[in-house]
C-alpha positions in Angstrom: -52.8 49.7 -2.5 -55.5 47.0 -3.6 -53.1 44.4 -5.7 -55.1 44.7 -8.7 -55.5 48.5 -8.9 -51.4 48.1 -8.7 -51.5 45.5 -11.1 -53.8 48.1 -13.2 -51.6 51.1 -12.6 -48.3 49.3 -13.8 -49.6 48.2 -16.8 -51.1 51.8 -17.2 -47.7 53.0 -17.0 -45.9 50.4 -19.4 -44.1 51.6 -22.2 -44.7 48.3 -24.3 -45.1 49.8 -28.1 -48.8 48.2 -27.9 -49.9 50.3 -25.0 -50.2 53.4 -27.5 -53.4 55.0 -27.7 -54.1 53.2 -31.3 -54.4 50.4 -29.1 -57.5 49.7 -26.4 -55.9 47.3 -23.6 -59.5 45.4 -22.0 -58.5 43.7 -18.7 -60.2 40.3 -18.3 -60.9 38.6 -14.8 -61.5 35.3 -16.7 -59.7 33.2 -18.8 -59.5 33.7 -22.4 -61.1 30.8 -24.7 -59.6 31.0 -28.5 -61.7 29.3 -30.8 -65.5 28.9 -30.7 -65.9 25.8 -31.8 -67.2 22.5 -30.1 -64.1 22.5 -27.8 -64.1 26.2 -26.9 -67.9 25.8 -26.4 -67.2 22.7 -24.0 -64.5 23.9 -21.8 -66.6 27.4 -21.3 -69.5 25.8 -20.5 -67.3 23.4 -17.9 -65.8 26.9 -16.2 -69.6 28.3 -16.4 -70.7 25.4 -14.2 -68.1 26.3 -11.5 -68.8 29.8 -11.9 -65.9 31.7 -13.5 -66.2 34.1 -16.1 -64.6 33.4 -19.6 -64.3 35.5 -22.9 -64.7 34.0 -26.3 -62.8 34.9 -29.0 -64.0 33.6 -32.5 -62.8 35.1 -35.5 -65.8 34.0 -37.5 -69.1 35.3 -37.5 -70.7 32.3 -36.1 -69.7 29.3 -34.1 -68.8 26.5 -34.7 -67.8 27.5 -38.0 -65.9 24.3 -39.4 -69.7 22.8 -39.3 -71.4 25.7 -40.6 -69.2 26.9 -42.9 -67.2 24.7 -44.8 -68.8 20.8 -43.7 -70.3 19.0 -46.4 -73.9 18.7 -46.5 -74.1 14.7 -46.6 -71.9 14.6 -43.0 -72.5 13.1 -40.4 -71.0 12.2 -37.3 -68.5 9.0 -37.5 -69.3 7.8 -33.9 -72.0 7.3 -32.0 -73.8 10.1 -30.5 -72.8 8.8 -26.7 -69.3 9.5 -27.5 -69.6 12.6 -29.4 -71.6 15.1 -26.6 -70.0 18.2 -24.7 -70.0 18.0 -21.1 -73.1 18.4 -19.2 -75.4 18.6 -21.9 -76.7 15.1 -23.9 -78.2 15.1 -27.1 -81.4 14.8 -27.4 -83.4 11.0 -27.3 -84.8 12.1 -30.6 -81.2 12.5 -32.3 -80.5 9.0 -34.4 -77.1 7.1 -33.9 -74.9 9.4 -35.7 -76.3 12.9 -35.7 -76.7 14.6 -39.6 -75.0 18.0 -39.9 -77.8 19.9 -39.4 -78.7 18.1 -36.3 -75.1 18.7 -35.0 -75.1 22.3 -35.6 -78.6 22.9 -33.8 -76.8 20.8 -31.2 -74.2 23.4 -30.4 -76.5 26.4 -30.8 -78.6 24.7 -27.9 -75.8 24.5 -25.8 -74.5 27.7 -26.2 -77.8 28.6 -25.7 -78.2 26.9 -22.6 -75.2 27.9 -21.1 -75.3 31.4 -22.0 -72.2 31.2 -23.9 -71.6 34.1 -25.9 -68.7 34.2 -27.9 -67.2 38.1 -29.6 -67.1 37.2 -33.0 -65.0 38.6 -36.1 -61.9 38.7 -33.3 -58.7 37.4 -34.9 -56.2 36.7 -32.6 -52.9 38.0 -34.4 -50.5 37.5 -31.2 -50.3 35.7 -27.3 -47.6 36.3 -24.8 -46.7 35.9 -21.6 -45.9 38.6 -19.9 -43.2 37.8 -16.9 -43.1 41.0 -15.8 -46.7 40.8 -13.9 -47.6 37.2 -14.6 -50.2 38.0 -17.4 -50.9 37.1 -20.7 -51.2 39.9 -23.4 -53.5 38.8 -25.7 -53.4 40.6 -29.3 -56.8 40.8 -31.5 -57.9 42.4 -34.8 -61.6 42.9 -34.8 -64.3 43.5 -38.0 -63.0 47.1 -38.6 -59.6 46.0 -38.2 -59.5 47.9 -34.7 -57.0 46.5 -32.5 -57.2 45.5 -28.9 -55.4 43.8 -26.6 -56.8 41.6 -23.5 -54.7 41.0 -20.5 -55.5 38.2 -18.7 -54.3 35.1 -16.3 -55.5 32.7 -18.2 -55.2 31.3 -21.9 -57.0 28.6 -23.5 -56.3 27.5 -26.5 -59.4 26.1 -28.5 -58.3 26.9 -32.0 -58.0 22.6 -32.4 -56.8 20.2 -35.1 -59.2 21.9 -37.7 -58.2 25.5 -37.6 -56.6 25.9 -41.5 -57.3 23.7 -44.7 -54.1 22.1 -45.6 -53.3 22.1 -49.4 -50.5 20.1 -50.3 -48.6 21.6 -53.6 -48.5 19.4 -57.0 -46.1 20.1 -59.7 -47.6 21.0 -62.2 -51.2 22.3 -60.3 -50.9 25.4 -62.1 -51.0 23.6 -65.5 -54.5 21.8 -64.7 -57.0 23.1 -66.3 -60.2 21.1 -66.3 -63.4 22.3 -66.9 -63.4 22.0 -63.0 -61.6 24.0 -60.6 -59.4 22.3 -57.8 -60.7 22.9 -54.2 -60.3 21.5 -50.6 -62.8 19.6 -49.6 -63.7 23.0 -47.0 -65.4 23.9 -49.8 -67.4 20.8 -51.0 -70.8 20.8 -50.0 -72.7 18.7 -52.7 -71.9 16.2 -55.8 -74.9 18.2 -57.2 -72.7 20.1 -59.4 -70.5 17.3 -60.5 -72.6 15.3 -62.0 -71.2 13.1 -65.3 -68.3 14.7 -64.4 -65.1 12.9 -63.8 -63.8 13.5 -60.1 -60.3 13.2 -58.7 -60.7 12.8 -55.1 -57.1 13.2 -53.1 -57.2 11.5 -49.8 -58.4 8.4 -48.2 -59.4 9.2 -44.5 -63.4 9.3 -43.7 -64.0 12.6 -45.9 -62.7 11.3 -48.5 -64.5 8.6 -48.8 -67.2 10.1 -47.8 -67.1 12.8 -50.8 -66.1 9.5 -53.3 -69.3 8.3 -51.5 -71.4 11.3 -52.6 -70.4 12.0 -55.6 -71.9 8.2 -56.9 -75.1 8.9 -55.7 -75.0 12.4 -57.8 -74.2 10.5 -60.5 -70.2 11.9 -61.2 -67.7 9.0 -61.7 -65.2 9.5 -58.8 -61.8 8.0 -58.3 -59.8 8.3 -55.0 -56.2 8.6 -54.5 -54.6 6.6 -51.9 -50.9 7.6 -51.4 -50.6 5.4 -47.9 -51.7 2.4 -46.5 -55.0 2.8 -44.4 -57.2 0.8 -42.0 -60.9 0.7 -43.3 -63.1 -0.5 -41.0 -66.8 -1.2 -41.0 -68.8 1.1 -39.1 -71.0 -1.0 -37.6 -69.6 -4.8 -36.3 -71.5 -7.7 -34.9 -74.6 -5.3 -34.3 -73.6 -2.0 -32.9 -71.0 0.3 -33.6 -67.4 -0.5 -34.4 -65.6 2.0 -32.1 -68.5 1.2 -28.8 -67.3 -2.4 -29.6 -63.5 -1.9 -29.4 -63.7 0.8 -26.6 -65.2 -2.3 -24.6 -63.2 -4.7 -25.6 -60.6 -3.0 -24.5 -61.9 -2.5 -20.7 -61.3 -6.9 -21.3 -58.8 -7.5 -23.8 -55.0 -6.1 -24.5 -54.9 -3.7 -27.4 -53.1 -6.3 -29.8 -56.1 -9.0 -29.6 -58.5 -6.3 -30.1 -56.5 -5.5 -33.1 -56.5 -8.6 -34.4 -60.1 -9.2 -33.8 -60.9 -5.9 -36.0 -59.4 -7.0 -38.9 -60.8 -10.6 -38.6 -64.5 -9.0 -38.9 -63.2 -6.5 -41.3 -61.8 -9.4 -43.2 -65.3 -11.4 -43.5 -67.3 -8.2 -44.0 -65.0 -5.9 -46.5 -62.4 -8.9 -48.1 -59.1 -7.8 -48.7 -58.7 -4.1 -49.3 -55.6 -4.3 -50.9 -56.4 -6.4 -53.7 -58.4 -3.0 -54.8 -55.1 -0.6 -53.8 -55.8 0.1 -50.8 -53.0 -1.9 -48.3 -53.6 -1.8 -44.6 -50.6 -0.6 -42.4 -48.5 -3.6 -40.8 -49.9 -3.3 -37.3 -53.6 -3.1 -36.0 -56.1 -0.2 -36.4 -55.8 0.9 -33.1 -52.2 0.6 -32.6 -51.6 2.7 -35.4 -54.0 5.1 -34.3 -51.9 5.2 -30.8 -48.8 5.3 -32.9 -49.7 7.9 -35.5 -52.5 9.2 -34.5 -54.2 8.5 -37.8 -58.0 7.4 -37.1 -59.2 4.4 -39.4 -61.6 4.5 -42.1 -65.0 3.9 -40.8 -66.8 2.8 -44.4 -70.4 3.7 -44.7 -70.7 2.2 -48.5 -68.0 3.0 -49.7 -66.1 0.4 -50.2 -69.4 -1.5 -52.0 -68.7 1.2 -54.7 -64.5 0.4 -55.2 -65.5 -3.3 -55.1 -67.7 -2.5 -58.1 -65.6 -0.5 -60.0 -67.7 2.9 -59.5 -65.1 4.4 -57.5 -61.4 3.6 -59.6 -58.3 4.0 -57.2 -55.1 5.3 -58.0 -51.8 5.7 -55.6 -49.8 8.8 -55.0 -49.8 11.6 -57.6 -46.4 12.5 -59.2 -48.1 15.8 -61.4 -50.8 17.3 -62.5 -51.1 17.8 -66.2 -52.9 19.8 -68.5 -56.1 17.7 -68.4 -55.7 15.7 -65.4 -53.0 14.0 -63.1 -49.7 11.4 -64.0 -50.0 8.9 -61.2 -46.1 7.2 -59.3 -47.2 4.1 -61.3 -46.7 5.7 -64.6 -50.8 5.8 -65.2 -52.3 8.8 -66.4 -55.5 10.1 -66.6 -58.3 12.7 -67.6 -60.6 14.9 -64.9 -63.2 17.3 -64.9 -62.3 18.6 -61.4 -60.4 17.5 -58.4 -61.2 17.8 -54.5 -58.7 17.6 -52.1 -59.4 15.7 -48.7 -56.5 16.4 -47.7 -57.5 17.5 -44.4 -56.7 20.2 -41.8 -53.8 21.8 -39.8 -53.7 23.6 -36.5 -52.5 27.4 -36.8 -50.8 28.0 -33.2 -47.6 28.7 -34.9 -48.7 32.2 -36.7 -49.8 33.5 -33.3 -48.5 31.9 -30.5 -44.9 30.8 -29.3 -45.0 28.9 -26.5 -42.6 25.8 -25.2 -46.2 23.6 -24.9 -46.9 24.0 -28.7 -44.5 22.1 -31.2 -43.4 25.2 -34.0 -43.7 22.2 -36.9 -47.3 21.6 -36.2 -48.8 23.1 -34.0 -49.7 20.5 -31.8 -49.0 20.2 -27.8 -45.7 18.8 -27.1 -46.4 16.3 -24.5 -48.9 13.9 -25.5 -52.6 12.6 -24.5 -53.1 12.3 -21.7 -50.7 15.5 -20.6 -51.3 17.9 -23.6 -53.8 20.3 -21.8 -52.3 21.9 -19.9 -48.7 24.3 -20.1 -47.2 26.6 -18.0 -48.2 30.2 -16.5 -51.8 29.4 -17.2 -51.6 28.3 -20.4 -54.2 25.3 -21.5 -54.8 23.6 -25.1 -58.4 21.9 -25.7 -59.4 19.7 -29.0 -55.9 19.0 -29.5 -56.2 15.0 -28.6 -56.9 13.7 -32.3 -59.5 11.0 -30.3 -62.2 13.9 -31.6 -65.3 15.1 -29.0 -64.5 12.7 -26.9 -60.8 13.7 -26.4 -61.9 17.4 -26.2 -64.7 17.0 -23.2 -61.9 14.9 -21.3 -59.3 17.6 -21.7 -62.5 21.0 -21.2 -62.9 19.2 -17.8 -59.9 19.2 -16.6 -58.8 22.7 -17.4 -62.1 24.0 -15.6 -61.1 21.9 -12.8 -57.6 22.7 -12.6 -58.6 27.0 -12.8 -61.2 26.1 -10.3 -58.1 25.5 -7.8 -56.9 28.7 -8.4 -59.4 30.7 -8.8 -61.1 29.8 -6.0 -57.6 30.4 -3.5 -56.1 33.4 -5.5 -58.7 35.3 -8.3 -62.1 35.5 -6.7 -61.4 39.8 -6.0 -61.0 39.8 -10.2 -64.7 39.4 -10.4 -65.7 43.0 -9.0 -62.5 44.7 -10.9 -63.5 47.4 -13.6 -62.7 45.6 -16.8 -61.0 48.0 -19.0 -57.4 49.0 -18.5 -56.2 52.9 -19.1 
């Protein structure tokens, strides 16, 4: 018998509770791409250039959601363009240095576009495993009508990234505040429009927050930013061109310390010392402690000009929220109108997959970058590098590449197969 209508005909015969008729089992030649976002996108565009079908699974409505849906309106992109495209497709000459929002989202629309990429949207994938039994993975999805289907398949990738869930830290006390604004992540911020003469409690110091504390001044609210840890703010632009161009070819020259060190020499001549204003720099360089902790620097677009002048006020860590505002660790209290939280984001891996290659506490692959794409039995992760595009193209490639192998020795009859399962 043809392998694959054996393969068919056990599976057809499998009393596995989800094989009851309730259920629609949909056999996929291709791998299976989680997450429609810029790193889906990427790595199925990379296995359309060698050829091998793929299915999408987005549970939105559109992709690349995080920009569409719950981005700011102000955002733009932190780095340069160069070091921010998808494989295979630049932006366009006309884009400026860092790309708007809007220009970013027309960006991936082209290149799904040009690709042909077309993602099944309004899928929620509820559960992934592997099934040892025929060396597939069963992959469990909830679609608009709460229909239920499960894909089989040989290969998973997992493009669900850094960004998939807002992370809310709980306050004592939360429940008790009761300004005239509401308290929201910063997924749902999208002007300082409706915050103006308001005052703003901003909770979180990486580039959105400041970036919100940023937009709020220029809507005329009075915004004050709390900064619970030490951070490394960093112009964005150094000696000329851009800060992170700079230090990427610097360190092509130069160990990683000395780069360090000249950082926060130009930092020290352009910004002064941030910790006179509250906000202490960790004990060892920028870069360092983004190797270390993964934490990206600050890159301040403004900013800063507004703390130095007292427009933005800065508080450290929060020990409750009260009736009317927020009681700060150094015994300060004071009165908001509304408070944002950029606190950023968390990956969900953990409701739906269990897999040795994901860590259960967050989500994250296991082994680091460079070695975090890829796990066992055909199982990949993309946009899980925390070095943002740029660590997502490097890690789309090399999945395509490393499928290409096998696909090209062991799956090329999976192509003509019938793809539903009875």
């Amino acid at each position: 018998m043809d392998p694959i209508k054996e393969m068919e005909a056990k599976l057809a015969e499998d009393p596995h509770p989800q094989s009851q008729s309730a259920v629609r089992r949909v056999w996929v030649p291709g791998p299976i791409i989680v997450g429609a976002g810029p790193s889906g996108l990427a790595v199925a565009a990379c296995l359309k250039e060698k050829g091998i079908p793929r299915l999408i699974l987005e549970r939105a409505h559109c992709l690349g959601s995080l920009w569409k849906l719950h981005a700011y309106d102000r955002l733009r992109l932190h780095l340069p363009k160069q070091f921010c495209q998808l494989p295979h497709f630049p932006f366009p000459h006309s884009f400026p240095t860092y790309p708007t929002k809007e220009q970013f989202i027309s960006y991936l629309d082209a290149y799904a576009t040009r690709f042909n990429l077309q993602p099944i949207f309004g899928r929620s994938v509820v559960g992934a495993q592997y099934d040892t039994r025929y060396g597939l993975w069963r992959v469990l999805v909830t679609g608009p009508k709460k229909e239920v289907v499960e894909y089989v398949c040989q290969w998973l990738i997992v493009a669900t990234g850094e960004n998939a869930e807002a992370y809310v830290p709980e306050f004592e006390g939360r429940e008790e505040f009761t300004g005239t604004g509401a308290v929201v992540h910063s997924s749902a911020y999208k002007s300082g429009d409706e915050y103006s003469e308001k005052k703003v409690l901003v909770v979180g110091c990486g580039n959105s927050g400041m970036e919100v504390c940023l937009d709020l001044c220029n809507h005329n609210a009075y915004p004050s930013l709390v900064v619970r840890d030490s951070v490394h703010i960093l112009p964005q632009q150094m000696l000329g061109t851009s800060t992170f161009g700079l230090s990427m070819c610097l360190l092509k020259w130069f160990p990683l310390k000395l780069v360090d060190q000249f950082l926060l020499l130009i930092s020290r001549l352009m910004l002064g010392d941030t910790a006179q204003l509250g906000i202490s720099r960790p004990t060892i360089g920028p870069l360092e402690y983004k190797s270390v902790s993964g934490k990206t620097p600050v890159l301040d677009i403004g900013t800063f000009a507004k703390v130095k002048s007292g427009n933005i006020k800065v508080f450290p860590g929060i020990k409750r929220l009260t009736r009317q505002g927020a009681e700060f660790v150094d015994g300060r209290m004071e009165n908001f109108d509304a408070i944002i939280l950029a606190t950023g984001f968390k990956s969900n891996v953990p409701s739906w997959l269990k897999d040795a290659m994901f860590s259960e506490k967050d989500g994250y692959p296991v082994k680091p970058f460079p070695e975090g794409w890829k796990g066992e039995n055909g199982l990949y992760a993309v946009g899980f590098t925390k070095r943002g595009l740029l660590g997502a193209s490097h890690d789309a490639m090399k999945i395509a590449e490393d499928i290409d192998r096998e696909w090209k020795t062991k799956a090329k009859q999976l192509m003509q197969q019938r793809s539903t399962l009875n």
